[in-house]
PDB file of N, H, CA, C and O in Angstrom:
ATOM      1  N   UNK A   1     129.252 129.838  95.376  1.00  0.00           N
ATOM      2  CA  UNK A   1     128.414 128.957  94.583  1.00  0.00           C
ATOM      3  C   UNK A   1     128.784 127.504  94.800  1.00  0.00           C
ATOM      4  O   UNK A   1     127.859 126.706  94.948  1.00  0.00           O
ATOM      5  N   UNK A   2     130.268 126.996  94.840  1.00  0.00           N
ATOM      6  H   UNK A   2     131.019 127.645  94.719  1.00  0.00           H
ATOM      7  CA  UNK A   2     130.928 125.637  94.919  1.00  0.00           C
ATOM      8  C   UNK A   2     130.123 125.415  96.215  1.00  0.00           C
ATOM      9  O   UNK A   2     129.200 124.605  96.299  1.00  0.00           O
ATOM     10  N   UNK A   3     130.583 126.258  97.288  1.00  0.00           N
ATOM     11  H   UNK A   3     131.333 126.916  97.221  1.00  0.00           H
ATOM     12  CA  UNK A   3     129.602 125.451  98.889  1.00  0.00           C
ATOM     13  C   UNK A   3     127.920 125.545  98.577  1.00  0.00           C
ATOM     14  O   UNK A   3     127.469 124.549  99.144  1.00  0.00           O
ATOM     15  N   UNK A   4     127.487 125.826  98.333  1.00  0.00           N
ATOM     16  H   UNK A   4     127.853 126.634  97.873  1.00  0.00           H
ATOM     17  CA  UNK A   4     125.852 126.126  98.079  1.00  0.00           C
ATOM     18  C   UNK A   4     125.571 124.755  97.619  1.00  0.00           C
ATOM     19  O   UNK A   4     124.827 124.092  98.342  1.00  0.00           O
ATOM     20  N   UNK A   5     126.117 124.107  96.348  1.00  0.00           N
ATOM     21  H   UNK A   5     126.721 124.645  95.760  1.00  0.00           H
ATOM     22  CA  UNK A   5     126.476 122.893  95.883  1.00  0.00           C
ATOM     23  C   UNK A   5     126.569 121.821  96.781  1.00  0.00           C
ATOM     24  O   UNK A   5     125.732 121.038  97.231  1.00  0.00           O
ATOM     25  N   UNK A   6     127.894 121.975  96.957  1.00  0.00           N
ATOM     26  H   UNK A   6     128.574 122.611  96.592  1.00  0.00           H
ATOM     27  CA  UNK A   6     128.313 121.186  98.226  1.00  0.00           C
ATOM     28  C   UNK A   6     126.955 120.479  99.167  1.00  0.00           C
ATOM     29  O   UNK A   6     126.409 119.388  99.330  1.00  0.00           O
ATOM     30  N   UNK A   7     126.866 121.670  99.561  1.00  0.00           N
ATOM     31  H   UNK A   7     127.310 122.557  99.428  1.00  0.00           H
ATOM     32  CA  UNK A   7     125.486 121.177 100.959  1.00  0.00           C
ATOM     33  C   UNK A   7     124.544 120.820  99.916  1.00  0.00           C
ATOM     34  O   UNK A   7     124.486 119.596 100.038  1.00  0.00           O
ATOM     35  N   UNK A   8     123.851 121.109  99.064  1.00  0.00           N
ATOM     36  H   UNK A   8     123.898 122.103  98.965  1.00  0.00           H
ATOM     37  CA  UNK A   8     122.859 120.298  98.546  1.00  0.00           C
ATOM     38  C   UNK A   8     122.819 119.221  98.182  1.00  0.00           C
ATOM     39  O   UNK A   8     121.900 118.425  98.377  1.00  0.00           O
ATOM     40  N   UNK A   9     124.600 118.895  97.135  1.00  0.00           N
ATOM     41  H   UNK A   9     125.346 119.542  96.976  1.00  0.00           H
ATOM     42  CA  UNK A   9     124.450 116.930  97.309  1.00  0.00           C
ATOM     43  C   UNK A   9     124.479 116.807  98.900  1.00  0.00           C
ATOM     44  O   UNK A   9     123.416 116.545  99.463  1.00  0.00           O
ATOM     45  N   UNK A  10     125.377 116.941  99.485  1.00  0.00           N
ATOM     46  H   UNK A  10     126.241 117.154  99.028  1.00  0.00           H
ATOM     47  CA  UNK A  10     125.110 116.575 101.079  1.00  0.00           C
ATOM     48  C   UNK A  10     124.091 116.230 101.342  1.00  0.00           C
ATOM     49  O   UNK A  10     123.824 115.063 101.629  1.00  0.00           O
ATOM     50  N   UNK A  11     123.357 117.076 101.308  1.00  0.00           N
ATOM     51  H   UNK A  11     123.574 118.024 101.075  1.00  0.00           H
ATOM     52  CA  UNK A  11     121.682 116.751 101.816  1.00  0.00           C
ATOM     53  C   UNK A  11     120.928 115.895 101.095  1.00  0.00           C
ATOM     54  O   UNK A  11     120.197 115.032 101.581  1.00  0.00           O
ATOM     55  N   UNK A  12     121.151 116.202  99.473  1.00  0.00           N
ATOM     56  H   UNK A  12     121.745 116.903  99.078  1.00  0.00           H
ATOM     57  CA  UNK A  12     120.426 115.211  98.761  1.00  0.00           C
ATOM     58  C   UNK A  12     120.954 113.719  99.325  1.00  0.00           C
ATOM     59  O   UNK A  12     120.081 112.892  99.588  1.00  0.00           O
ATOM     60  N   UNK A  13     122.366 113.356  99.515  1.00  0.00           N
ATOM     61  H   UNK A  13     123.075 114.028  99.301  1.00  0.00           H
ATOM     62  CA  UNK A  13     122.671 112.030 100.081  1.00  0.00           C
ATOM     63  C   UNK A  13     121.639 111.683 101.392  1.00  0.00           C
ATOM     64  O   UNK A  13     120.870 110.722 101.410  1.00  0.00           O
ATOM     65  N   UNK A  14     121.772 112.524 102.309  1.00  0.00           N
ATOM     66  H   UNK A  14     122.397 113.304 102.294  1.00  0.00           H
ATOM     67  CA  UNK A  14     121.343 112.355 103.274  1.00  0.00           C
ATOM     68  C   UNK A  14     119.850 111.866 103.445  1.00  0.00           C
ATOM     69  O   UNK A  14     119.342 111.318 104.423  1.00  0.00           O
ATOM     70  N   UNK A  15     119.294 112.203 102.258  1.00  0.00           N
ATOM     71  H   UNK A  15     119.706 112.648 101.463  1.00  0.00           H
ATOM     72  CA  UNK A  15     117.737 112.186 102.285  1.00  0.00           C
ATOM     73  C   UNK A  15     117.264 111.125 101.837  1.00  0.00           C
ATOM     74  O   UNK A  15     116.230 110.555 102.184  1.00  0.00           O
ATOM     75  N   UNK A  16     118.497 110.646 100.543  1.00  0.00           N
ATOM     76  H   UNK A  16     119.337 111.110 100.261  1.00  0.00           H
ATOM     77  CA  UNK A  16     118.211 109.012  99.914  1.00  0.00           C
ATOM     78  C   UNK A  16     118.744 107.742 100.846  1.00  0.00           C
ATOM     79  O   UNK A  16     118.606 106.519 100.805  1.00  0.00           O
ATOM     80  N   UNK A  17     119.368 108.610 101.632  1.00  0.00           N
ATOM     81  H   UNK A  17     119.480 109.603 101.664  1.00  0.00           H
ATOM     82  CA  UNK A  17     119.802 107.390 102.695  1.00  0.00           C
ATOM     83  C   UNK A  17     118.893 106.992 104.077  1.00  0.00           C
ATOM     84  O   UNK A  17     118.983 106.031 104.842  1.00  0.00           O
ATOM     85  N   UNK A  18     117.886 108.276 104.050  1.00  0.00           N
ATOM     86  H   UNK A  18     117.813 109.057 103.429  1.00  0.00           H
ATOM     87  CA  UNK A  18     117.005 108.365 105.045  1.00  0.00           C
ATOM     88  C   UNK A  18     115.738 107.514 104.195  1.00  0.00           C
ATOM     89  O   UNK A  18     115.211 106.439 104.482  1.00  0.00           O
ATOM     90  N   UNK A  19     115.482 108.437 103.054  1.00  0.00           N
ATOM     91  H   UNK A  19     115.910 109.311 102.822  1.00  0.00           H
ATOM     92  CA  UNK A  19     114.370 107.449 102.027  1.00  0.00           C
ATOM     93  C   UNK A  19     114.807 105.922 102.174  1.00  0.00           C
ATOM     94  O   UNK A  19     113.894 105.202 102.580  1.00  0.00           O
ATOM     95  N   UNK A  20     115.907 105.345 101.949  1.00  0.00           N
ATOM     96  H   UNK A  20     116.648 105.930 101.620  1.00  0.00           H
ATOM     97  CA  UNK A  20     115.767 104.048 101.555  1.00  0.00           C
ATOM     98  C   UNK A  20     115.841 103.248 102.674  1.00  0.00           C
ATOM     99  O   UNK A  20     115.455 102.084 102.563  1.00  0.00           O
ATOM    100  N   UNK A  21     116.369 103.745 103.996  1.00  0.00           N
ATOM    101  H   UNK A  21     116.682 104.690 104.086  1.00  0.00           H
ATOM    102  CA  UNK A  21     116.422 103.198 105.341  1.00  0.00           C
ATOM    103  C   UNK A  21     114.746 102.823 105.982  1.00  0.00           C
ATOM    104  O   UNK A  21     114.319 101.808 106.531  1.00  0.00           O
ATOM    105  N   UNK A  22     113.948 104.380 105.560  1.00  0.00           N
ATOM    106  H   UNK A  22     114.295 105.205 105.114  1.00  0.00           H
ATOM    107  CA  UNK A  22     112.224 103.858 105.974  1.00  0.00           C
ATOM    108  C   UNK A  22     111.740 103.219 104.754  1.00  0.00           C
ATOM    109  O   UNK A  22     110.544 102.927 104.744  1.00  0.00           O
ATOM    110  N   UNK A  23     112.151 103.059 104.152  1.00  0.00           N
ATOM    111  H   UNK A  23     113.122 103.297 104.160  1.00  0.00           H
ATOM    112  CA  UNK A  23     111.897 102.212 102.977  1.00  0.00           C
ATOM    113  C   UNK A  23     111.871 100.488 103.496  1.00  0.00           C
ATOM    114  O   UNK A  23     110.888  99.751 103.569  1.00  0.00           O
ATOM    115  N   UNK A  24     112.577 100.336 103.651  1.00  0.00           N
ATOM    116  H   UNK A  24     113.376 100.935 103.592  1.00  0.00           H
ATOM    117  CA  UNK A  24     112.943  98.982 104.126  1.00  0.00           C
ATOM    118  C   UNK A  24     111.954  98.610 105.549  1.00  0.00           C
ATOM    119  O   UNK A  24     111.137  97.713 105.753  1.00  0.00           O
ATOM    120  N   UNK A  25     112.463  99.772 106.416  1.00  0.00           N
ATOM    121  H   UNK A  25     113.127 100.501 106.250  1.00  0.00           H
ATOM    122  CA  UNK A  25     111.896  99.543 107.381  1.00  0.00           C
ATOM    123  C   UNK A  25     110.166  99.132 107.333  1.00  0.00           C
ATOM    124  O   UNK A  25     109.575  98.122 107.715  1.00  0.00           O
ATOM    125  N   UNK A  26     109.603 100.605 106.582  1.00  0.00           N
ATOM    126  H   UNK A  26     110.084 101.425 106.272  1.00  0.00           H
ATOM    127  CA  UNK A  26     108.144 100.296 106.464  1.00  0.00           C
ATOM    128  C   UNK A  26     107.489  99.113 105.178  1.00  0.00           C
ATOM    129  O   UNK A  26     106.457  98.442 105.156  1.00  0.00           O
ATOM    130  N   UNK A  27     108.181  99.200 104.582  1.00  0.00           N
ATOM    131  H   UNK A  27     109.019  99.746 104.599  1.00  0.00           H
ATOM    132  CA  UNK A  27     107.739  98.125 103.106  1.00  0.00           C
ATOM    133  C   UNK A  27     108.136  97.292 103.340  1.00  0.00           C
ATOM    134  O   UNK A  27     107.555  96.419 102.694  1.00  0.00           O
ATOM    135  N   UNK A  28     109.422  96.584 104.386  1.00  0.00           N
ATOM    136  H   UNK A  28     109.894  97.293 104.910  1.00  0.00           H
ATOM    137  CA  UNK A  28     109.671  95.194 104.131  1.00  0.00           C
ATOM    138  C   UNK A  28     109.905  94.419 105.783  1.00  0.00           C
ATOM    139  O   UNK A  28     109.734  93.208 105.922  1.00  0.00           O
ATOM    140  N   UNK A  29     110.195  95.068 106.615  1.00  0.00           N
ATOM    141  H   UNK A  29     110.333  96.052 106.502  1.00  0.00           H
ATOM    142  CA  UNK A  29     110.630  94.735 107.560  1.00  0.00           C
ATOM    143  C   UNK A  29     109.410  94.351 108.711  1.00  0.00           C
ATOM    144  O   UNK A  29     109.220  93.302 109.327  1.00  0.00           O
ATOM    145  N   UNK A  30     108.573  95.819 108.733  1.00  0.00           N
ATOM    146  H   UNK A  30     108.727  96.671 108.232  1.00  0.00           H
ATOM    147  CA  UNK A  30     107.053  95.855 109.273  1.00  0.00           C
ATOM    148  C   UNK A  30     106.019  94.878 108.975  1.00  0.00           C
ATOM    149  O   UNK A  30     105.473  94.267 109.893  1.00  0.00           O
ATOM    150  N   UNK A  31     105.717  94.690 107.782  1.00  0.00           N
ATOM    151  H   UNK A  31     106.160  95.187 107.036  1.00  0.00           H
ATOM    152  CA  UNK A  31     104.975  93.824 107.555  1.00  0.00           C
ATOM    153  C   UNK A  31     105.212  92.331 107.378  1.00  0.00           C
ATOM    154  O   UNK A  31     104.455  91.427 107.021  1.00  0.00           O
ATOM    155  N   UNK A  32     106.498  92.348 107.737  1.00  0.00           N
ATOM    156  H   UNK A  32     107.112  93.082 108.027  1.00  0.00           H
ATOM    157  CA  UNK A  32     106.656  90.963 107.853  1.00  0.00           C
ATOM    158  C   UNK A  32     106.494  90.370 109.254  1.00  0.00           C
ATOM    159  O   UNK A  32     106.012  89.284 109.576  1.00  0.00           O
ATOM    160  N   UNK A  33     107.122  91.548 110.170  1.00  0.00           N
ATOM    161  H   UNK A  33     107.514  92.430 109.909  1.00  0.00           H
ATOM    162  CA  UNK A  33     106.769  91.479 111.595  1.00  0.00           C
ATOM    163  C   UNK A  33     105.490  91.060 111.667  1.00  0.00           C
ATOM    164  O   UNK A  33     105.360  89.929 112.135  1.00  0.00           O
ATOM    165  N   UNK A  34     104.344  91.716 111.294  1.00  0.00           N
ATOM    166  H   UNK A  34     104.450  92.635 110.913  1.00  0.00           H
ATOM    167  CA  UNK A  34     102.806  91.316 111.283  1.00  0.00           C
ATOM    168  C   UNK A  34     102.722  90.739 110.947  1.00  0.00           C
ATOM    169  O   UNK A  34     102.212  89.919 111.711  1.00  0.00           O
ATOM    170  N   UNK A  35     102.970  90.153 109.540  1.00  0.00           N
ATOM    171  H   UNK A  35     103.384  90.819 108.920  1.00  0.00           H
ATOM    172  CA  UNK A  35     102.276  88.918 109.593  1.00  0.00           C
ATOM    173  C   UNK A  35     102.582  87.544 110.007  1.00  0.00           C
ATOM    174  O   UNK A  35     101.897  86.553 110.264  1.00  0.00           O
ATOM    175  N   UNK A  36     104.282  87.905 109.979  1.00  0.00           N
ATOM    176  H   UNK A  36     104.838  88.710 109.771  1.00  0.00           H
ATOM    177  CA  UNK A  36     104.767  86.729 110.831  1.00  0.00           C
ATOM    178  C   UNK A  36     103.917  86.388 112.300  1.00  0.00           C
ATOM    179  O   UNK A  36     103.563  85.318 112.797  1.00  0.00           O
ATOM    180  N   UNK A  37     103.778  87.688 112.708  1.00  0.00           N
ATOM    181  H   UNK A  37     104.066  88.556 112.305  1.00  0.00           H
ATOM    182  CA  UNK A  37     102.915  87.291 114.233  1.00  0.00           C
ATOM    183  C   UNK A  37     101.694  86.849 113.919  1.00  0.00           C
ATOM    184  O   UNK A  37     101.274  85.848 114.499  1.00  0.00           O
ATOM    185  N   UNK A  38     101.062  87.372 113.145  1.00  0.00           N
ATOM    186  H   UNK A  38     101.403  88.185 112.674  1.00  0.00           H
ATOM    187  CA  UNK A  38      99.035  86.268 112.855  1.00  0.00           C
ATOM    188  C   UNK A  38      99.521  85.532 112.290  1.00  0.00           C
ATOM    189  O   UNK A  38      98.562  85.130 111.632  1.00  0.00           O
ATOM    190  N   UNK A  39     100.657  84.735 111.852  1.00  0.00           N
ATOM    191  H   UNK A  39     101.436  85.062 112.387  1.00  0.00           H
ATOM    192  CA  UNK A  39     100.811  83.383 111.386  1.00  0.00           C
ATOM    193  C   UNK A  39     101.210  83.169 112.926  1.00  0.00           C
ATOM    194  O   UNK A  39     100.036  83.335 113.257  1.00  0.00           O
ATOM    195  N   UNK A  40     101.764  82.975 113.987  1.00  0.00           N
ATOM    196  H   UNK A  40     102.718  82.841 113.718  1.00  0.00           H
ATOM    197  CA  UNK A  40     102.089  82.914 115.335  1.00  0.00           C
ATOM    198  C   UNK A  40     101.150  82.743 116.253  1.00  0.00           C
ATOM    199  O   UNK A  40     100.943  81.805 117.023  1.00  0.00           O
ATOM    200  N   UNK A  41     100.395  84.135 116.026  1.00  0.00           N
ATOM    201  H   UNK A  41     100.563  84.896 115.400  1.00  0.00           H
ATOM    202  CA  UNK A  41      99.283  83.662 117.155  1.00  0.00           C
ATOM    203  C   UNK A  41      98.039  83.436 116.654  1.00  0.00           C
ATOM    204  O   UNK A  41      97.252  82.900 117.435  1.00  0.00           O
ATOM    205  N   UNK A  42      97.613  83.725 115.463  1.00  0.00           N
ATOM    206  H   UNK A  42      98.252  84.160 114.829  1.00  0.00           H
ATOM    207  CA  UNK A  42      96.366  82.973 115.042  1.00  0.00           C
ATOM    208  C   UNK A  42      96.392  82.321 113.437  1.00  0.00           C
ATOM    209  O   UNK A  42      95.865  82.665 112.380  1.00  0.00           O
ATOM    210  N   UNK A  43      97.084  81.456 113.754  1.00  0.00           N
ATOM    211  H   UNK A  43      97.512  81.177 114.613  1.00  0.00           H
ATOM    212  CA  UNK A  43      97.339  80.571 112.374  1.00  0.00           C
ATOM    213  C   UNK A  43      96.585  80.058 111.259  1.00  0.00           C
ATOM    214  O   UNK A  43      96.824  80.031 110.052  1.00  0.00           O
ATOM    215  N   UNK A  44      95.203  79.487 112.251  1.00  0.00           N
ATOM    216  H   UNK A  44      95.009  79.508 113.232  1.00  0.00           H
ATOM    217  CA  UNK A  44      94.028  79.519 110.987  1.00  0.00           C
ATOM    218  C   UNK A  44      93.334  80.209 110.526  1.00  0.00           C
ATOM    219  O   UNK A  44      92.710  79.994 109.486  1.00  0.00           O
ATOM    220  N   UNK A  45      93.260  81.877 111.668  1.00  0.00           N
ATOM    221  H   UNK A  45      93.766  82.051 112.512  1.00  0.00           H
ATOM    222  CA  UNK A  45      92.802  82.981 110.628  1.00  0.00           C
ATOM    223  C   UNK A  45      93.428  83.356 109.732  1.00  0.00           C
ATOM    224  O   UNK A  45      92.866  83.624 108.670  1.00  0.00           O
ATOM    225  N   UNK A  46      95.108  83.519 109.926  1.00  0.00           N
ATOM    226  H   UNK A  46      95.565  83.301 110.788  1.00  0.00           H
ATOM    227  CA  UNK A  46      95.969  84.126 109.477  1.00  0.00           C
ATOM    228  C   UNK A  46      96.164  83.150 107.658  1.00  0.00           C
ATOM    229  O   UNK A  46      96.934  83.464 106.750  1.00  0.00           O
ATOM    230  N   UNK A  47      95.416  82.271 107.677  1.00  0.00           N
ATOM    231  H   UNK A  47      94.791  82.016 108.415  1.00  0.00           H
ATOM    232  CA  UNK A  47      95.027  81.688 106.025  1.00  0.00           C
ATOM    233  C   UNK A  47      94.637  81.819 105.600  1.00  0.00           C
ATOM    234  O   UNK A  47      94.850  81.485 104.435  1.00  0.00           O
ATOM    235  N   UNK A  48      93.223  82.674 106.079  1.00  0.00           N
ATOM    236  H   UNK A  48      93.050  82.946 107.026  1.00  0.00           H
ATOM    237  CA  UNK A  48      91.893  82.964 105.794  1.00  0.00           C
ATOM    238  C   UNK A  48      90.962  81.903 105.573  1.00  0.00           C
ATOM    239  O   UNK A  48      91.359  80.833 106.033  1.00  0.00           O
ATOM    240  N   UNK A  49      89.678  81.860 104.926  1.00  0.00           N
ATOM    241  H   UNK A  49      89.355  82.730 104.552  1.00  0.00           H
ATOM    242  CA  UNK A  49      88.745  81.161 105.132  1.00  0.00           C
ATOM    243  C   UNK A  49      88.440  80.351 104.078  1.00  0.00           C
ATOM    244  O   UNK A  49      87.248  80.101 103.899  1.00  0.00           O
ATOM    245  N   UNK A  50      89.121  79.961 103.462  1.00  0.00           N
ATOM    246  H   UNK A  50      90.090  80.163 103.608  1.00  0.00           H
ATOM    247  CA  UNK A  50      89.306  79.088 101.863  1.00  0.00           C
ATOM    248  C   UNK A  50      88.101  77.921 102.267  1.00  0.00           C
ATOM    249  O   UNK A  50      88.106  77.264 103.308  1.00  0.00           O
ATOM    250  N   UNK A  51      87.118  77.840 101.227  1.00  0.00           N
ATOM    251  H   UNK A  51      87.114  78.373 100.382  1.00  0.00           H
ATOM    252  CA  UNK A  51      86.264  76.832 100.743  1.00  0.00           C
ATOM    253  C   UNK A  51      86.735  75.844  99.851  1.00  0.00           C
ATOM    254  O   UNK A  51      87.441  76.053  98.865  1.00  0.00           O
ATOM    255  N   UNK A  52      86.227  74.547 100.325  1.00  0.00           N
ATOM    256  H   UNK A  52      85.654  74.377 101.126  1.00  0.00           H
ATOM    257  CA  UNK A  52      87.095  73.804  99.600  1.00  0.00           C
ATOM    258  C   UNK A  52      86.269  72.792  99.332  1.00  0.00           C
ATOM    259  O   UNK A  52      85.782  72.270 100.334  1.00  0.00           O
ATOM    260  N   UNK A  53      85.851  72.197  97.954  1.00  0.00           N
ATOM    261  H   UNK A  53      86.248  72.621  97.140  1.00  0.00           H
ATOM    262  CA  UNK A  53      85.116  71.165  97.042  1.00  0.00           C
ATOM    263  C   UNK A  53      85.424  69.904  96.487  1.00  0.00           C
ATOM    264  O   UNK A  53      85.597  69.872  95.269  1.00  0.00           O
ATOM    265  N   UNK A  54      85.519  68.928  97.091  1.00  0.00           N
ATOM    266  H   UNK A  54      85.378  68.954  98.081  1.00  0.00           H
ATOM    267  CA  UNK A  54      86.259  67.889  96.705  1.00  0.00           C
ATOM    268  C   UNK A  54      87.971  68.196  96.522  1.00  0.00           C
ATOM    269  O   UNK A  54      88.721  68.118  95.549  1.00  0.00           O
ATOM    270  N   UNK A  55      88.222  68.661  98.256  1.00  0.00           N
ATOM    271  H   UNK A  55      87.612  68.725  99.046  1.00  0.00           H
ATOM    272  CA  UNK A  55      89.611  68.846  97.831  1.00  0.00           C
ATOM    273  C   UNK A  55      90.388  69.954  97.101  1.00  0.00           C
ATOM    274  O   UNK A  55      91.608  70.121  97.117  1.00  0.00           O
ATOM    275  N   UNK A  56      89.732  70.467  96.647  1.00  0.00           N
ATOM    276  H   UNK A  56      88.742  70.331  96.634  1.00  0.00           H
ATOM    277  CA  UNK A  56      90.059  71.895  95.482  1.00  0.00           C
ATOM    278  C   UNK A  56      89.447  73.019  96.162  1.00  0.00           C
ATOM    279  O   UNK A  56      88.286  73.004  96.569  1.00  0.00           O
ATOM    280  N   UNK A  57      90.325  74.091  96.290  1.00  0.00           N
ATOM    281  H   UNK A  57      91.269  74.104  95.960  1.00  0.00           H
ATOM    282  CA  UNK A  57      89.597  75.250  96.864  1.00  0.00           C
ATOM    283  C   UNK A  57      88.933  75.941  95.837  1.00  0.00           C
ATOM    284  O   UNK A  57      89.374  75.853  94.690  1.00  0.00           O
ATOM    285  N   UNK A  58      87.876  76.656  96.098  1.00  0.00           N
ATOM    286  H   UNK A  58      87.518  76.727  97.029  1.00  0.00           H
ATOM    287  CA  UNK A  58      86.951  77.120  94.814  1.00  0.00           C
ATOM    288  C   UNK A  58      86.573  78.586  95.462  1.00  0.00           C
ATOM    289  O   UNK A  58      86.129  79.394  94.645  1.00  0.00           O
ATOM    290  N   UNK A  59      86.695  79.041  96.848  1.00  0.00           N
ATOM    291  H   UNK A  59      87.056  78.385  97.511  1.00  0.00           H
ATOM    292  CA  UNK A  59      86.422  80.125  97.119  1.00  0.00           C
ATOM    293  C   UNK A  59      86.564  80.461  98.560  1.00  0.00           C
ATOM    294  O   UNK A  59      86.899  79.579  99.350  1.00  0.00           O
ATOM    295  N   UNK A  60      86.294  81.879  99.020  1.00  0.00           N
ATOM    296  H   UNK A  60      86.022  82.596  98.378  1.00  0.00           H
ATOM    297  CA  UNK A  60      86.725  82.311 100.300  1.00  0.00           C
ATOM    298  C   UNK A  60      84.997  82.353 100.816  1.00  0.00           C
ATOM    299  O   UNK A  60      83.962  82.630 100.209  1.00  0.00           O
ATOM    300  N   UNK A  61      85.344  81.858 102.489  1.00  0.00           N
ATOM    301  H   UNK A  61      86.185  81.633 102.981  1.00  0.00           H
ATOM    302  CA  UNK A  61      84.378  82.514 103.195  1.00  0.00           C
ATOM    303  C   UNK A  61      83.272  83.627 103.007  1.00  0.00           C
ATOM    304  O   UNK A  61      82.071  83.721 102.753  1.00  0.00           O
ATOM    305  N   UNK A  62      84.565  84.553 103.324  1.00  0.00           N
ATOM    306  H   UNK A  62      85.541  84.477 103.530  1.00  0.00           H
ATOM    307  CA  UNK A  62      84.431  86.153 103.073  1.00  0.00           C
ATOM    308  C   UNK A  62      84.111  86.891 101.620  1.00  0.00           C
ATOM    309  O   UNK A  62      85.059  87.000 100.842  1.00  0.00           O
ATOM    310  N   UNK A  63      83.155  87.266 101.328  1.00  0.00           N
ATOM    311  H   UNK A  63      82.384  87.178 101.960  1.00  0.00           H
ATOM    312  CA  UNK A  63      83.028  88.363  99.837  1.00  0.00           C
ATOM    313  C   UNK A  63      84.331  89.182  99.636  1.00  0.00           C
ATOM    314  O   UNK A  63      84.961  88.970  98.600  1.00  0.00           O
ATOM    315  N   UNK A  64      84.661  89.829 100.263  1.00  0.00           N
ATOM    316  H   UNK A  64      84.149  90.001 101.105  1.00  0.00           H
ATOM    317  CA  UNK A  64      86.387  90.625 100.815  1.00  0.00           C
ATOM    318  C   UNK A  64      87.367  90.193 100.402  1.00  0.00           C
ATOM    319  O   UNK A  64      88.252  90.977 100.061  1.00  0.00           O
ATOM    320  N   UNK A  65      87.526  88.989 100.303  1.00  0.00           N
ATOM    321  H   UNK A  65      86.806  88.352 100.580  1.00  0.00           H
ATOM    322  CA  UNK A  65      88.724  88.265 100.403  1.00  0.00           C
ATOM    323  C   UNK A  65      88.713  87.401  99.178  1.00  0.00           C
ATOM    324  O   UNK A  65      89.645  86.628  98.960  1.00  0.00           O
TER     325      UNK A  65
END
């Protein structure tokens, strides 16, 4: 029963260390890659299409956005 135990925290470690590793990777690391790059290679899309009224933005291009 003690080893049966054993291997299951084992594994449970193993799995929160795997969870929080793609964690990072996909939630924080990835998308910064992207958007760091459309701020890189296309900078004034990558702002989007802000309307702007005497100076004051009041709305987007796009309905979407």
């Amino acid at each position: 029963m003690k080893n049966t135990m054993k291997t299951t925290i084992k594994n449970f470690g193993k799995a929160f260390k795997i969870s929080l590793f793609m964690m990072i990777i996909c939630g924080l690391l990835f998308p910064l890659l992207v958007t760091g790059t459309s701020f890189l290679v296309f900078p004034k899309q990558a702002r989007g299409n802000i309307i702007e009224y005497n100076g004051k933005a009041i709305g987007s291009k796009y309905i979407g956005q």
